[in-house]
N, C-alpha and C positions, 0 to 999 in steps of 0.2 A: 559652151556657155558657162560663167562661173554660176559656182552653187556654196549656197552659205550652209556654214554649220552652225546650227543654232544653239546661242549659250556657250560657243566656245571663245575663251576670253586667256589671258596671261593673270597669270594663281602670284606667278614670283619671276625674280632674276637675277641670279649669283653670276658672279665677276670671278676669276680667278687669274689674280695680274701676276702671279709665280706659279708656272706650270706645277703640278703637283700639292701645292701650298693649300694653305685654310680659303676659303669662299669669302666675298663680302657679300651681301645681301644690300640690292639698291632697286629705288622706285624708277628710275627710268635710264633706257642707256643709250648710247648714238652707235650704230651702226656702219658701218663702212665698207672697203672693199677686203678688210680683213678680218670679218667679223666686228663681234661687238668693242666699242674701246676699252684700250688698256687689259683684255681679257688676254692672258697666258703671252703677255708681249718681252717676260722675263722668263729662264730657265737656268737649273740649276745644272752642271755638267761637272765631269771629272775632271780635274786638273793634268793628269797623268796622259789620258786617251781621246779627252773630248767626248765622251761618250752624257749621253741625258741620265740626268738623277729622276727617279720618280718613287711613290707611293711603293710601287712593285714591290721593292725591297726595302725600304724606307718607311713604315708608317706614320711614323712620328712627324711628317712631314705637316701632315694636317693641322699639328699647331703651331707651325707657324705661322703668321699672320701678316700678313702684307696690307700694308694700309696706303691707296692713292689719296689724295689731296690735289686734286687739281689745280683750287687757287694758291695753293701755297708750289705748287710745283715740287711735290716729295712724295716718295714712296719708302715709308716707314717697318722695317722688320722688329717685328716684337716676337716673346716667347717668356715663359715663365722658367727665372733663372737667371735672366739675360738682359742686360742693359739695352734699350728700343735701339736701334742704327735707322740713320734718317738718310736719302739717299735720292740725286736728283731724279726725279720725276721723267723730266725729259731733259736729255744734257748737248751737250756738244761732243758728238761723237767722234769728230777731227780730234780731239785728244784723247779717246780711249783706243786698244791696243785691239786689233780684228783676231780672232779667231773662227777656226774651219771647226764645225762640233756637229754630232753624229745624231740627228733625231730619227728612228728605226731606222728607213734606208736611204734616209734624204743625208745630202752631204751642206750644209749652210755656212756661209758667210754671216757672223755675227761681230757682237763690239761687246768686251771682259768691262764690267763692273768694276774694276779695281781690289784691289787688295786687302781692303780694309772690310767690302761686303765679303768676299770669299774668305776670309780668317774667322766673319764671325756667324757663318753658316755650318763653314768647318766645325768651331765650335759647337755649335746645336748639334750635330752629329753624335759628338765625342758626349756630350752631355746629357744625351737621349740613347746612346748604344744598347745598354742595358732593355728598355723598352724597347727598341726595333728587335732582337733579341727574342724576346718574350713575344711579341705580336708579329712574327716574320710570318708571312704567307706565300714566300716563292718557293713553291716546291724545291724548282729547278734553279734558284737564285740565293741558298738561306747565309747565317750568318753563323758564322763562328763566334764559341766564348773570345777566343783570342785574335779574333780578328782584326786589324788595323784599318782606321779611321781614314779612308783615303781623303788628300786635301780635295776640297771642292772648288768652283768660279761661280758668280752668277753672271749671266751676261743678255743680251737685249737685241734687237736690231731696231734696222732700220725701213724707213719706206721703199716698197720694191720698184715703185717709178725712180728712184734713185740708183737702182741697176747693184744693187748690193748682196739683197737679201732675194732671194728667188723661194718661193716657194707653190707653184701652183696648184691651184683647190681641185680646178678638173681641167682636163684636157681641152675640154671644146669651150670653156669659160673664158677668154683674155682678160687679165690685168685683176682678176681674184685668188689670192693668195690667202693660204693659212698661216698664220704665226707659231705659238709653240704648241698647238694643242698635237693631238692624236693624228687627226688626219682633217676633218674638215675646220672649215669656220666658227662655225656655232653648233650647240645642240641642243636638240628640245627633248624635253621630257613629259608625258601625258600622267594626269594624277589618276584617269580612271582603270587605266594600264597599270600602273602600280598597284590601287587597288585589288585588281587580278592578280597579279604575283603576291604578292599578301595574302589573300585568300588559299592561293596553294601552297603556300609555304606550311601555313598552318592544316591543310587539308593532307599535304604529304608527308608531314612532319620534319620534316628538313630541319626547320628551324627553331624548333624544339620549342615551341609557345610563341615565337617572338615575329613581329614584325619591323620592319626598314622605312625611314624615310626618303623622301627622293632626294636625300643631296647626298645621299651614296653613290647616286650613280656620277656624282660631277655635270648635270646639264646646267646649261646657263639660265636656258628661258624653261620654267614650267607650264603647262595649259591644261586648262581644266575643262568641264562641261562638253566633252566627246563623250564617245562609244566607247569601249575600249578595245583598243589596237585598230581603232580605224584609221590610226597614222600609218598605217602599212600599206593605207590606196590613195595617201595623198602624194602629188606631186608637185604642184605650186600654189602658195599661200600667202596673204596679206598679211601682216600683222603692223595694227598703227604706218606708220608710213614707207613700211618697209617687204617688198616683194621678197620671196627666198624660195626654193627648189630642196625640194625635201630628195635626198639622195638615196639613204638607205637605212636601214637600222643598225645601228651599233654593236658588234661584237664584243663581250665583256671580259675583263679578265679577274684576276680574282679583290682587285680593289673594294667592291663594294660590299665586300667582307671586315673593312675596317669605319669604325663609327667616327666622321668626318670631326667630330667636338671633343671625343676622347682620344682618339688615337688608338683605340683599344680592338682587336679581331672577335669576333663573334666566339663565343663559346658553343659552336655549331661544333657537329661533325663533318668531316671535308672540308669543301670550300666555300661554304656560305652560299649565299644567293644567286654566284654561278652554276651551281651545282642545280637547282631548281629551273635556272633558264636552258639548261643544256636538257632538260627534260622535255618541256613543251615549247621552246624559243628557235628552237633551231630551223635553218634556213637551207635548202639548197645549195645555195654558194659559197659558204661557210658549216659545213656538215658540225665541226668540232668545237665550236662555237654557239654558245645563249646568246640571244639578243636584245637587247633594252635598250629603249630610246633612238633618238634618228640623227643621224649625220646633215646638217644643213648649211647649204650657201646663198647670200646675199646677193640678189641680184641686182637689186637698189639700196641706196644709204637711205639714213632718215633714224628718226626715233623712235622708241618702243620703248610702250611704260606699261606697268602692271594695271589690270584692268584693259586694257586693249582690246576690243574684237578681232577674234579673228576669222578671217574669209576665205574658203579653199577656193582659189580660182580653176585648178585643174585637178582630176584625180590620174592616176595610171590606169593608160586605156587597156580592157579588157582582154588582151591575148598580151598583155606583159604583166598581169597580177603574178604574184604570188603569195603565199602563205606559208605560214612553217610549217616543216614537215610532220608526219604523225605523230602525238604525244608517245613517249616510251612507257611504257606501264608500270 
């Protein structure tokens, strides 16, 4: 029988229409069988290998800014430096050129931007080195003074009923597919869960005085007025006119160590706010792994605006809970 949680409502809702890129902040969004619209439906890849550009090693990536326009049909790139490039929106993809490019270990059929997006992405690279540089956080991925600015593409797909683009959300799901994110649809993010990490950041000292907002972690949808970490016993939930299937929690890596508006890494020790989730976050099925916020797919289309109730209609039934493992002292 569904059970409501009371007081639990949508706080916010960031868009991210270039995987890796700066967020927009918007009061309502449509949903669909690819998640929310226009969220992470462009990616940035290498020219050379096809391989995904991200944050990872990149962090300058967060200013840049992608701006939709739906009634104008343009998807606008800004950056300080840089002359704006305006860019269709939605095009005719019968004349852009298909590339195969590598997101972790999915292999995709996608369609290149053109020339003119990828020289002036390239660009932002070449004009940002210095800072990625300074702010690199891939242990296993860093950057050399002398390193060369490898040429970039940006590129897009297409609908998967169109037999193009494939990319499925889960297994036992038909006809829901992920675009360019991580691995699912959507993701939510709980403000009183953060709260908690806040609290021990500064209780462990980790973060040396400081605490994070949640658009570190990159969620689209925020919700407030829960328990905290009671998203870890939901499993199917309302929000405004749209059913979703909370999947799992999110495994983090060392992203939410750079401040989404600066572009700048935490003057932490280690690795910032991973470091604090690997403490108390970790799971079972993921041992090496912090975890923050939840992987979610859309079962139903429809809208979701801020302010929304939301309504857990199922939680995980009692002999498939779990929790994370014991805090490390």
């Amino acid at each position: 029988m569904p059970s409501s949680t009371s007081g639990a409502t949508v706080e916010g809702i960031n868009i991210y229409p270039i995987k890796s890129c700066h967020y927009t902040s918007v009061q309502e969004c449509q949903v669909d069988s690819m998640g929310i619209e226009y969220d992470r439906r462009f990616m940035i890849v290498y020219q050379e290998n096809n391989r995904f550009v991200t944050q990872r090693k990149f962090a300058s990536l967060s200013l840049l800014r992608p701006t939709v326009n739906e009634a104008d049909n343009t998807l606008t790139l800004s950056a300080e430096g840089q002359e704006s490039l305006t860019l269709p929106l939605k095009q005719d993809l019968n004349k852009l050129s298909q590339r195969n490019v590598a997101l972790w270990e999915h292999k995709l059929d996608v369609y290149d931007m053109g020339d003119e997006a990828g020289e002036w992405i390239t660009k932002f690279l070449f004009l940002h080195r210095k800072h990625d540089r300074q702010n690199n956080h891939s242990v296993d991925d860093p950057i050399g003074e002398n390193d060369p600015v490898d040429p970039v593409r940006l590129v897009t797909l297409d609908d998967p009923k169109k037999g193009i683009y494939s990319r499925p959300a889960h297994p036992k799901l038909d006809g829901i597919h992920s675009a360019f994110s991580d691995w699912s649809p959507i993701s939510f993010g709980f403000s009183s869960s953060l709260e908690h990490v806040n609290k021990g950041l500064l209780e462990t000292g980790i973060s040396k005085g400081n605490q994070i907002p949640m658009n570190r972690f990159r969620n689209n949808i925020t919700i407030g007025g829960t328990i905290p970490w009671e998203e870890d016993q939901w499993l199917v939930a309302k929000i405004g006119q749209v059913t979703v299937y909370i999947i799992q929690p999110i495994a983090r890596c060392t992203v939410p160590s750079i401040d989404q508006d600066t572009g700048e890494k935490d003057a932490w020790d280690g690795k910032g706010p991973t470091d604090y989730l690997k403490l108390r976050r970790k799971f079972a099925d993921e041992p090496a792994h912090g975890q923050f916020c939840c992987d979610v797919i859309p079962l139903t289309s429809g809208k979701i605006c801020v302010g929304d109730k939301v309504q857990v209609l199922e939680r995980i039934p009692d002999e498939f809970k779990q929790g994370p493992l014991p805090p490390v002292a």
